[in-house]
C-alpha positions in Angstrom: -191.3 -193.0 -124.6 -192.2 -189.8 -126.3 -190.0 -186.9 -126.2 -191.7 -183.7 -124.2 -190.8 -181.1 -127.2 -187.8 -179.9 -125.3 -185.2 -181.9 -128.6 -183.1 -179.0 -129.1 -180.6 -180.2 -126.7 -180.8 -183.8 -128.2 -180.8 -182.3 -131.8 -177.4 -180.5 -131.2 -175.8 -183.7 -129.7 -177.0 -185.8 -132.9 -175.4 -183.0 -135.2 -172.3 -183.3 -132.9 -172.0 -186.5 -133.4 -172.7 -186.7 -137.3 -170.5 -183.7 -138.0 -167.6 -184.9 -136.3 -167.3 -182.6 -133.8 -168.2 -185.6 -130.7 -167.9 -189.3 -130.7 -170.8 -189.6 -128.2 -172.8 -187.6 -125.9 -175.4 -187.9 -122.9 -177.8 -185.9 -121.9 -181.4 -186.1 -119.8 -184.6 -185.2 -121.3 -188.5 -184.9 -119.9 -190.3 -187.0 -121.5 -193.9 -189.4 -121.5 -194.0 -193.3 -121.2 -196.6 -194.8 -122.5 -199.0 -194.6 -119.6 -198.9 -191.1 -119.9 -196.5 -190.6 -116.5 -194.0 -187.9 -117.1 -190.6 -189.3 -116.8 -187.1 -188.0 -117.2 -185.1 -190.1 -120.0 -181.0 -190.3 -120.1 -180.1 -190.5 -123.4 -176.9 -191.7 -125.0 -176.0 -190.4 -128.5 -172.8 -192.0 -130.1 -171.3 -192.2 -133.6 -171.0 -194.9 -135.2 -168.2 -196.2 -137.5 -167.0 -198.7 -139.9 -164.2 -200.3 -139.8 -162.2 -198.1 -141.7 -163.1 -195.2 -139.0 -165.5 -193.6 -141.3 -168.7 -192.4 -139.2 -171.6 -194.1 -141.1 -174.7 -193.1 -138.0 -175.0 -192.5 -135.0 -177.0 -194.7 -132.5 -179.3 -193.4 -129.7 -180.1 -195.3 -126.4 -182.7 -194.2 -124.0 -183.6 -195.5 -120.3 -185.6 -193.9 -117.6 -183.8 -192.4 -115.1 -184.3 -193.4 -111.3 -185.7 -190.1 -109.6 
C-alpha cells in the first residue's frame, strides 16, 4: 500500500509516540494498493519499549479498512 500524500496526520502520531507524549495511536488514511484501487488504510502507531520501560521505536501496523 502506498500512502496518498495526505502523512501529516500519520507524521504527528509517530512524533507522538517517539516524544513521549502517546504510547500508541490510530488513525485512517487514503491510500493505493498495489493494483492501483484507492483504499482507505487504519493505521496503528505504538511505542515500543525495552524492558526497562525505555521507548527504543515505535511500530506501525496497517490493514485496509472494510468500506
Amino acid at each position: 500500500m502506498r500512502p496518498g500524500g495526505r502523512l501529516t496526520g500519520l507524521r504527528q502520531s509517530i512524533r507522538a509516540c517517539l516524544s513521549g507524549q502517546s504510547n500508541g495511536e490510530q488513525l485512517t488514511v487514503a491510500a493505493t494498493n498495489r493494483r492501483g484501487r484507492s483504499i482507505h488504510c487504519q493505521v496503528t502507531v505504538s511505542a515500543l519499549r525495552d524492558a526497562s520501560h525505555q521507548l527504543r521505536d515505535v511500530i506501525m501496523i496497517m490493514a485496509e479498512r472494510e468500506s
